[in-house]
C-alpha positions as CSV (number, residue, x, y, z in Angstrom):
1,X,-39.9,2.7,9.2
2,X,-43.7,1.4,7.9
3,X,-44.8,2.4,11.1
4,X,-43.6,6.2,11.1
5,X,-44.0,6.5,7.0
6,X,-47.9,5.7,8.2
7,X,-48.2,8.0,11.1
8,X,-46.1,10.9,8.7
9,X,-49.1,10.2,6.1
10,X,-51.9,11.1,8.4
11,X,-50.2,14.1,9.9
12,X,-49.5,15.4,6.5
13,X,-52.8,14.2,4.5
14,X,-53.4,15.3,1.1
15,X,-52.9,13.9,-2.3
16,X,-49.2,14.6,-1.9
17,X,-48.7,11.6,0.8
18,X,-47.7,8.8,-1.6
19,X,-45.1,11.4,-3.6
20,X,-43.8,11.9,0.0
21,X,-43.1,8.8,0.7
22,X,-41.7,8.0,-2.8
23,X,-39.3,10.9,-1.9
24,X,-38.4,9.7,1.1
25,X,-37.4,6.2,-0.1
26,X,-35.2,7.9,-3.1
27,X,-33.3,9.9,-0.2
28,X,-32.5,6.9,1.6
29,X,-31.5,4.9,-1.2
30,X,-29.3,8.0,-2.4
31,X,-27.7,8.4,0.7
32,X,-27.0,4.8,1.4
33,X,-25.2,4.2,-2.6
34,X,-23.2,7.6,-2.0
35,X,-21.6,7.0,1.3
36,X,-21.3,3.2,0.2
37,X,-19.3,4.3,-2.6
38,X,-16.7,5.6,-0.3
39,X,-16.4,3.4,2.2
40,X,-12.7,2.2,2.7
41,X,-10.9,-1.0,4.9
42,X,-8.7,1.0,7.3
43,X,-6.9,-2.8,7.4
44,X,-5.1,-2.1,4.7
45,X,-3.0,0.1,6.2
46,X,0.0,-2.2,6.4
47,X,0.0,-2.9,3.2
48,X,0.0,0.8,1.8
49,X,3.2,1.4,3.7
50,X,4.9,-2.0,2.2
51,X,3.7,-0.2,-1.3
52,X,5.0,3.1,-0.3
53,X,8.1,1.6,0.6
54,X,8.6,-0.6,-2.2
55,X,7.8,2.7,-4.7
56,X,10.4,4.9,-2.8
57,X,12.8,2.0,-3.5
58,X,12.2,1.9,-6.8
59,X,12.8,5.4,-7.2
60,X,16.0,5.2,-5.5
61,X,17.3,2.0,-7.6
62,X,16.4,3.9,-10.9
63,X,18.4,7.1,-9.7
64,X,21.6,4.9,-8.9
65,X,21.9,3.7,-11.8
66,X,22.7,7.5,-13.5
67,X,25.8,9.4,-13.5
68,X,29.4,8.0,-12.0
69,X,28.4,4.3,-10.6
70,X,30.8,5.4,-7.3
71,X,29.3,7.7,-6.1
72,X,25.5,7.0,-7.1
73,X,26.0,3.8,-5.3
74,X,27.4,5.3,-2.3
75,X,24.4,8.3,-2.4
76,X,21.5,5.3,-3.1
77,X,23.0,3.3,-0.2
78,X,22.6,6.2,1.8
79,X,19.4,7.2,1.0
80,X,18.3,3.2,1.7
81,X,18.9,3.4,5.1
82,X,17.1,6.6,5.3
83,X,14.2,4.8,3.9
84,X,14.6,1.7,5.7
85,X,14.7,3.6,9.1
86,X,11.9,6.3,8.5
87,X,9.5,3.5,6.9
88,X,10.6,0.7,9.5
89,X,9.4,3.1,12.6
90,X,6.0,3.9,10.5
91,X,5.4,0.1,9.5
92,X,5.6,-1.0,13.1
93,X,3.2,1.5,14.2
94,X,0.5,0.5,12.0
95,X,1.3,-3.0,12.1
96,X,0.3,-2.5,15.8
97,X,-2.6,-0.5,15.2
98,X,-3.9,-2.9,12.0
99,X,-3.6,-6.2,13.3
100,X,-6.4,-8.2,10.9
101,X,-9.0,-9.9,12.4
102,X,-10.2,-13.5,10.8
103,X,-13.3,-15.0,10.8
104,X,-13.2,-18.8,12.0
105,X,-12.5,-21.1,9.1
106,X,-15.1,-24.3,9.3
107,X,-13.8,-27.7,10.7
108,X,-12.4,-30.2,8.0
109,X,-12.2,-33.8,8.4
110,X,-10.8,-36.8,7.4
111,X,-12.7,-39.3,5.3
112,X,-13.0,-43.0,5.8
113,X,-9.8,-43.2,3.7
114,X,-6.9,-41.6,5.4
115,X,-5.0,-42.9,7.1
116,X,-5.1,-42.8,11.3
117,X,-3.8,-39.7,12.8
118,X,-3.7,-38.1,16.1
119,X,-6.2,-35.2,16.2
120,X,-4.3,-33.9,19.2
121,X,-3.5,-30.5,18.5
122,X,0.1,-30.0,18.9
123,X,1.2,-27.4,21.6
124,X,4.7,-28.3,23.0
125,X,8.5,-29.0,22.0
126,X,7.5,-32.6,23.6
127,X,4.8,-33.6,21.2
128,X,7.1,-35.6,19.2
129,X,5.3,-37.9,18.5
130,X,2.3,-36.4,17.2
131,X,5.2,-34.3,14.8
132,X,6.9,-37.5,13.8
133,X,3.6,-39.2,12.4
134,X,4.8,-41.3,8.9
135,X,1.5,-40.4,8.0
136,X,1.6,-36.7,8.0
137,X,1.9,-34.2,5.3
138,X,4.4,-30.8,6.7
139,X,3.8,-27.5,5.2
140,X,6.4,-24.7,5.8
141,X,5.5,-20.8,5.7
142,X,6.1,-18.0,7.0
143,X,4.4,-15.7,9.1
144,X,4.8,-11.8,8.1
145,X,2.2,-9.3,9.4
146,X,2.6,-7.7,6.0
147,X,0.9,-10.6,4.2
148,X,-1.4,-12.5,7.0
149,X,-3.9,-12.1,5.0
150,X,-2.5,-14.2,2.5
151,X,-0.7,-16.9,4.8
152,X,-4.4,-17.7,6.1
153,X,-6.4,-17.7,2.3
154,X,-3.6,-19.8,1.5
155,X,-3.7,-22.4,4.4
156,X,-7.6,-22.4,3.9
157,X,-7.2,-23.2,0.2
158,X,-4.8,-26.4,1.0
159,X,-7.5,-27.7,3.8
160,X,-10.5,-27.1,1.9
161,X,-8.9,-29.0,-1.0
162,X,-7.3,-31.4,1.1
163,X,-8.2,-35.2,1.0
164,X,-7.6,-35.9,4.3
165,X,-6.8,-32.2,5.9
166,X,-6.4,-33.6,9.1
167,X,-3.1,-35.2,8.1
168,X,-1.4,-31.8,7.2
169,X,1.0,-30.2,9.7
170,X,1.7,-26.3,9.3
171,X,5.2,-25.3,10.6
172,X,5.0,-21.6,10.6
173,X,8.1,-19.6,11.1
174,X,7.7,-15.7,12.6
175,X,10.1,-13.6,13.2
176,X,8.5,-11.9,16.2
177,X,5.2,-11.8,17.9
178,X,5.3,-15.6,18.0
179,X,2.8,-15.8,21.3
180,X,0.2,-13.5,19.6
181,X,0.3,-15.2,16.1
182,X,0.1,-18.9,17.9
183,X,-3.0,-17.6,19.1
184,X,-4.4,-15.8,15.9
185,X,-3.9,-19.3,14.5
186,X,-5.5,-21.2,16.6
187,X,-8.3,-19.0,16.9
188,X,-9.2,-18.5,13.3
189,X,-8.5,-23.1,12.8
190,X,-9.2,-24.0,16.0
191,X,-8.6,-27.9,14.6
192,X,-5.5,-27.1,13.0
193,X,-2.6,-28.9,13.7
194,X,0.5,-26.6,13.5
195,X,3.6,-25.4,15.5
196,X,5.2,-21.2,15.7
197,X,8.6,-21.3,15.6
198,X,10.4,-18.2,16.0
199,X,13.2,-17.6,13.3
200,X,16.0,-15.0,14.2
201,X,16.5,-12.9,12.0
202,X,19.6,-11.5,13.5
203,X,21.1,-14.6,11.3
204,X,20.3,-13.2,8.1
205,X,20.1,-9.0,9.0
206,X,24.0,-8.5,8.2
207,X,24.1,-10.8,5.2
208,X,21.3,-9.1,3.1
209,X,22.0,-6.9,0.6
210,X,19.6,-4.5,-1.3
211,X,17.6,-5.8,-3.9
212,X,15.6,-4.5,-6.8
213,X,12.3,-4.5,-4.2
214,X,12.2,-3.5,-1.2
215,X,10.0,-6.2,0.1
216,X,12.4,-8.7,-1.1
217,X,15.0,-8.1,1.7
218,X,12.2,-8.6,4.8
219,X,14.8,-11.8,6.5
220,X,11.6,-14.2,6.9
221,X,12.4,-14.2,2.8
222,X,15.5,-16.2,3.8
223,X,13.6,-18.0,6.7
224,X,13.7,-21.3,4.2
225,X,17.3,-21.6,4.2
226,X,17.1,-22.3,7.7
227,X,14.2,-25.2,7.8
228,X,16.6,-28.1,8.1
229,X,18.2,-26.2,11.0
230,X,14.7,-24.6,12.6
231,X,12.2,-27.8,12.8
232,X,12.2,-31.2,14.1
233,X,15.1,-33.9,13.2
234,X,12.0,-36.2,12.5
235,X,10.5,-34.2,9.6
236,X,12.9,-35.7,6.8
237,X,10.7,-33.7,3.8
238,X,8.8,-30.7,3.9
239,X,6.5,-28.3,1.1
240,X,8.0,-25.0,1.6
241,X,4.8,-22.5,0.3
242,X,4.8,-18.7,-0.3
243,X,1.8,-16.7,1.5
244,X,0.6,-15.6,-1.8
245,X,-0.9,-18.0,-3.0
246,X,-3.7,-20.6,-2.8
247,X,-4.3,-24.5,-3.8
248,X,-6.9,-25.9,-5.7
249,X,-5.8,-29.2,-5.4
250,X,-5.2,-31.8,-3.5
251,X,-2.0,-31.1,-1.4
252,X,-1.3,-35.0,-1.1
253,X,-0.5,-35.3,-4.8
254,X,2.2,-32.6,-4.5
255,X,3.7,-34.3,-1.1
256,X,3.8,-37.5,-3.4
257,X,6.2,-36.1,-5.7
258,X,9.5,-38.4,-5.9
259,X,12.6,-36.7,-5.8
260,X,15.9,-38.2,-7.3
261,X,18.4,-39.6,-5.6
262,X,20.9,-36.2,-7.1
263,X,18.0,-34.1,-6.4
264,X,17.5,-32.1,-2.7
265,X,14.3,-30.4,-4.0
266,X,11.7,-30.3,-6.7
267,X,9.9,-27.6,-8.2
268,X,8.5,-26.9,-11.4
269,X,11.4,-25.7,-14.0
270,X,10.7,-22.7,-16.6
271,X,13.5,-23.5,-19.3
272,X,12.4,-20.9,-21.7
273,X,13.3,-18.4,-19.5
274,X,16.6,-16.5,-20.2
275,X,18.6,-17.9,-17.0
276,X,21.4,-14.7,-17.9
277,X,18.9,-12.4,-16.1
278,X,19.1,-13.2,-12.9
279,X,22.8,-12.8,-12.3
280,X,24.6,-9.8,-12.8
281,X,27.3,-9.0,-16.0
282,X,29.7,-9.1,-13.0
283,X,28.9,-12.7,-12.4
284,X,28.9,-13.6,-16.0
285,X,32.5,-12.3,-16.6
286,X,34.3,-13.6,-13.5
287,X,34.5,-17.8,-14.2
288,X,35.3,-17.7,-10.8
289,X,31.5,-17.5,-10.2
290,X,30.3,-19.0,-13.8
291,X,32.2,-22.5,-13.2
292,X,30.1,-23.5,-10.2
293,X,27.3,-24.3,-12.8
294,X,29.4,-27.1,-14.4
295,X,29.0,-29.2,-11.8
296,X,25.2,-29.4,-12.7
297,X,25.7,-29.7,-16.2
298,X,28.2,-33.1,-15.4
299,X,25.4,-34.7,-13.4
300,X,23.3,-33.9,-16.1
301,X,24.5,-35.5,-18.6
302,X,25.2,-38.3,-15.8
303,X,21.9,-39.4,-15.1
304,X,20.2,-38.2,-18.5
305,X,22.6,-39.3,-21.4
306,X,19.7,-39.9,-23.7
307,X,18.0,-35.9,-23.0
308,X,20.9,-33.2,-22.6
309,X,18.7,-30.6,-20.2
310,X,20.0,-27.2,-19.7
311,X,19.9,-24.5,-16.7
312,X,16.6,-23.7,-16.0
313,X,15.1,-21.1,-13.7
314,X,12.5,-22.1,-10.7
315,X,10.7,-20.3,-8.5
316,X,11.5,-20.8,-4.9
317,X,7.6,-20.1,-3.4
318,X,6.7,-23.5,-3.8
319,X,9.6,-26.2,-3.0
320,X,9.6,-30.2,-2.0
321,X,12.3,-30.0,0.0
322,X,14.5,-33.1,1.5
323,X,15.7,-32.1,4.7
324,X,18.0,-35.5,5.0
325,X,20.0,-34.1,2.1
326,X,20.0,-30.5,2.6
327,X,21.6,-31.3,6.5
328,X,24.0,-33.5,5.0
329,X,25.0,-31.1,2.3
330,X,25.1,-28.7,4.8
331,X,23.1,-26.1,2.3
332,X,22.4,-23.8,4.7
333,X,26.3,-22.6,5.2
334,X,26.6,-22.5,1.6
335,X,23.4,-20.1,0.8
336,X,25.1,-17.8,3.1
337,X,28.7,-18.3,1.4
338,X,26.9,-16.7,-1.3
339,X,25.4,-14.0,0.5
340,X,28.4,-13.3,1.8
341,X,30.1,-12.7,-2.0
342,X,26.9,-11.2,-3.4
343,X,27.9,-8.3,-0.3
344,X,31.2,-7.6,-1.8
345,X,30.4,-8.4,-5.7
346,X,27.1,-7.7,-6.3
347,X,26.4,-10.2,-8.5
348,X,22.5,-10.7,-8.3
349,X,19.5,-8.3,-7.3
350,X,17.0,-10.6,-6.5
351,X,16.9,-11.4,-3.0
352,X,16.8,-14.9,-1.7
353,X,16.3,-16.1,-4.7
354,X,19.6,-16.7,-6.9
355,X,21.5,-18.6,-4.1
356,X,19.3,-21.2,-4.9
357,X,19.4,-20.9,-8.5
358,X,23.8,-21.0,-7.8
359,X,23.2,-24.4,-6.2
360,X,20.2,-26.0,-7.5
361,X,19.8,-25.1,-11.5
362,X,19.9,-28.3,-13.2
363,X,19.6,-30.2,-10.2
364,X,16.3,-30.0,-9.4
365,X,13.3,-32.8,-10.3
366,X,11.1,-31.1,-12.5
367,X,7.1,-30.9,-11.2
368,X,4.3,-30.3,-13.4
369,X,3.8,-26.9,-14.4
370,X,0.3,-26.6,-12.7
371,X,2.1,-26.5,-9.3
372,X,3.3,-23.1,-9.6
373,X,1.0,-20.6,-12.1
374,X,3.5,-18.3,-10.9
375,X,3.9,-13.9,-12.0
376,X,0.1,-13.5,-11.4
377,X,1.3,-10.5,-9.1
378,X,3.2,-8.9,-11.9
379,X,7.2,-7.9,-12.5
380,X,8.7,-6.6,-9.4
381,X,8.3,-3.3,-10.0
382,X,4.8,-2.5,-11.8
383,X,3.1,-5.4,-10.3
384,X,1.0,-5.2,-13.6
385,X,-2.3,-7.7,-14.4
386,X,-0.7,-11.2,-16.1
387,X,-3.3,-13.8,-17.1
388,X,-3.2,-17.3,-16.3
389,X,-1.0,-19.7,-18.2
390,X,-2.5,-22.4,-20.8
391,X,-3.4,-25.2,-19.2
392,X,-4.4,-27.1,-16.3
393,X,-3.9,-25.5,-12.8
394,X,-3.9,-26.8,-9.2
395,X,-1.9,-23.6,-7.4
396,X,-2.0,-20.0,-8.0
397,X,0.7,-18.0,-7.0
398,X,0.7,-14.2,-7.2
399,X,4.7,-13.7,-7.1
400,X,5.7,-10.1,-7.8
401,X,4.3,-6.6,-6.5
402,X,1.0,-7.1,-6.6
403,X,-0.8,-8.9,-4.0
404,X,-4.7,-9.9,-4.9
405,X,-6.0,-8.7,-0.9
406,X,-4.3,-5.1,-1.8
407,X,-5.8,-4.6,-5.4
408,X,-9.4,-5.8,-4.1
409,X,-9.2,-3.5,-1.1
410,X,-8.0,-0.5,-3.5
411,X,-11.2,-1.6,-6.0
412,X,-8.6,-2.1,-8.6
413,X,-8.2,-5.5,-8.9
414,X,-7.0,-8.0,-11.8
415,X,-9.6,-11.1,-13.2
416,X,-7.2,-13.5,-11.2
417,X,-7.7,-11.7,-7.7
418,X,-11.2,-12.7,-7.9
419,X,-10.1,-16.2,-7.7
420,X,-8.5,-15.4,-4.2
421,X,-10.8,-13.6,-2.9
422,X,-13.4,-16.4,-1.9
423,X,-10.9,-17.9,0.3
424,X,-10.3,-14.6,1.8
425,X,-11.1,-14.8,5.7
426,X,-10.6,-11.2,7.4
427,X,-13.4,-9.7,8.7
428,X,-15.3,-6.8,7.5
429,X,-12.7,-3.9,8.6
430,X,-14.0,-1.0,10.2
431,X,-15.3,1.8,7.6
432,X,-15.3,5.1,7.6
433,X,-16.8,7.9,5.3
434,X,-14.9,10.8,3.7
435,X,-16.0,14.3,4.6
436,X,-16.8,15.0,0.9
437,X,-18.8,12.6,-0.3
438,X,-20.4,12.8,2.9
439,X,-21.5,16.8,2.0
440,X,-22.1,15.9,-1.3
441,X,-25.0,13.3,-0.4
442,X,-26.3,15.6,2.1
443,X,-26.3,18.7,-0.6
444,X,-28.3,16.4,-2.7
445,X,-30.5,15.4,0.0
446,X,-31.6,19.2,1.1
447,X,-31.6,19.8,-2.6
448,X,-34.2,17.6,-3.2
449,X,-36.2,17.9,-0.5
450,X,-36.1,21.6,-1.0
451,X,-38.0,21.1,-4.4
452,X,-40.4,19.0,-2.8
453,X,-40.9,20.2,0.3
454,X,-39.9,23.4,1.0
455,X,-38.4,24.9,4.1
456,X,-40.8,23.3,6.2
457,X,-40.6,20.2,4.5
458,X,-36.9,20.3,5.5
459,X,-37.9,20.9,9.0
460,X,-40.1,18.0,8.9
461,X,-37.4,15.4,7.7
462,X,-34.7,16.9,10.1
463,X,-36.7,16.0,13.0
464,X,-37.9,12.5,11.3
465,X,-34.6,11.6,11.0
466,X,-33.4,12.9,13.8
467,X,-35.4,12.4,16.6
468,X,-37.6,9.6,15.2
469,X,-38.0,8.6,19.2
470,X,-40.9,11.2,19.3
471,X,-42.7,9.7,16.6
């Protein structure tokens, strides 16, 4: 550029060379903050048409719930599977076409004070062994296209805080493309040790019903009703995490957590929510329903005669679960015992979510708050900005609609997203400028030179610009 801005000086001579250049600086620099303005991450693709479906939804659910409850139920139920089937054909194709790509995340290692592990990277059903270690800290998630993004900020997060990362096993569960997301794994932690196993979601597909987000009926939602079932008879305890979130602590301190001999998992409770909420008034007025809750409050009062606790509400992205009990209890069967009623009562709307509150409210072992700064995503329907609770925090978890990669790729984000996005691995997405802002800088730029230059000045720049080979 010093080159040609020196050859364009003699050519032109005169007084005027130095305002020339000064010009021709100010174009660049105009032209470079204009179309940078506009530049968008065609990536995000997949996760406008979870939005759009999510709003259309919404729309729907607010409609039924006017006029003669028969028949607005029957015409919103209709109108669901319209969505489900128009948006389910347009979500696969740009899934396909929108697969992220992720940057490699660097190598983390074990310090002096772990424990031994094998390093082996785990890549077969035989590698029992390496699966079984006593030693080892498992990690559940799921793998959704929609939220990638997420699932791989969050599984940086726990390494990078990790005391000895090398002792974490990932067990991710996909619904399909298992082959392709082994290998966007391995290729973005080459060092990670981790097993895909494919979930069917033919299991769950007949026993969901609608819910008041659209999102919340995807069947990898239910996926951790089926861990006990899906992963090895070895792995006796597991940390079941949501993909949107990320740790800021040390994962070992959670996997540390004891659980009581009444309790199958632990999670932190929020008792100062009202518990009524999450149920229908159906529920509520059929003791049918209402008396399976007393058998919590007896084991209560059981094993904590000193401090009477009541039903509290938990959130079900971020569980230590025990697999020994849950397989003896047979949970699984009774999660979809429930599903099975909520199909012909309708006596919840939130997804996956109030099975677990009908058998595990007042049963679980409380963890510390900081575990779970859960709602940072907003209600389920406005996905509005929440601030972080008072006090100390080792997790971040953006339950609800909004989802931090989404609001920082639409330049709208919340002061929590910011905390998410260093641990953010896609790659730049491919860019691409709007026709109108892409006249408007180059109205300005002929403007300009216009003033300065005249016609011939125009000429000049065109062929600088253009054809800077010839000079």
């Amino acid at each position: 550029m010093v080159r040609v801005l020196r050859r364009s000086c003699r050519w032109r001579g005169g007084a005027k060379n130095l305002l020339d250049i000064l010009t021709l600086l100010l174009l660049v620099v105009t032209i470079f903050f204009l179309q940078a303005s506009d530049l968008r991450c065609s990536c995000s693709a997949v996760a406008a048409v979870e939005a759009k479906r999510d709003s259309q939804f919404v729309e729907l659910s607010v409609k039924s719930r006017v006029g003669p409850a028969e028949k607005q139920l029957a015409a919103a139920h209709e109108k669901e599977e319209q969505v489900r089937s128009s948006s389910s054909s347009s979500s696969s194709a740009e899934q396909q076409k929108n697969w992220p790509s992720f940057r490699e995340a660097p190598a983390f290692r074990n310090g002096n004070q772990c424990p031994y592990v094998n390093r082996t990277r785990i890549v077969s059903d035989t590698d029992q062994q390496r699966m079984c270690d006593s030693s080892s800290v498992h990690i559940a998630m799921t793998l959704d296209v929609a939220y990638l993004r997420g699932s791989m900020a969050a599984v940086f997060s726990i390494l990078k805080h990790s005391s000895c990362p090398e002792n974490v096993i990932f067990h991710f569960l996909a619904g399909d493309r298992d082959a392709e997301l082994h290998s966007l794994i391995f290729s973005t932690f080459p060092f990670l040790r981790f097993k895909v196993y494919h979930f069917d979601e033919e299991l769950v597909k007949s026993r969901i019903s609608p819910a008041v987000r659209l999102a919340l009926e995807h069947p990898l939602n239910y996926a951790r009703s089926y861990l006990a079932d899906i992963l090895e008879p070895c792995v006796e305890r597991v940390i079941y995490l949501d993909s949107d979130l990320i740790v800021v602590d040390d994962i070992v301190k959670l996997w540390r957590t004891r659980l009581g001999s009444g309790s199958t998992i632990g999670a932190p409770e929020y008792c100062h929510t009202n518990f009524t909420k999450y149920f229908t008034d159906s529920f509520w007025s059929n003791k049918a329903f209402t008396k399976v809750f007393d058998h919590g409050r007896k084991q209560q009062q059981q094993q904590q005669q000193k401090k009477k606790r009541k039903l509290c509400y938990f959130n079900t992205g971020v569980m230590v679960m025990n697999l020994v009990k849950w397989r003896e209890q047979n949970y699984r069967s009774k999660i979809e015992s429930w599903m099975e009623r909520q199909k012909e009562s309708r006596i919840y709307e939130l997804g996956s979510l109030p099975p677990f509150l009908l058998l595990f409210a007042g049963d679980v072992e409380p963890i510390d708050h900081r575990w779970n700064q859960h709602g940072l995503g907003g209600d389920n329907l406005e996905g509005r900005c929440r601030a972080l609770h008072p006090g100390p925090v080792s997790l971040l978890h953006w339950s609800g609609k909004g989802k931090p990669w989404i609001r920082l790729d639409a330049r709208n984000p919340c002061p929590v997203d910011h905390l998410w996005a260093p641990y953010d691995l896609v790659l730049q997405c491919s860019t691409s400028v709007s026709s109108s802002s892409s006249y408007a800088s180059w109205c300005l730029l002929l403007l300009l030179l216009l003033l300065q230059e005249g016609v011939t000045g125009i000429l000049f720049y065109f062929i600088l610009f253009k054809f800077p080979i010839f000079f």
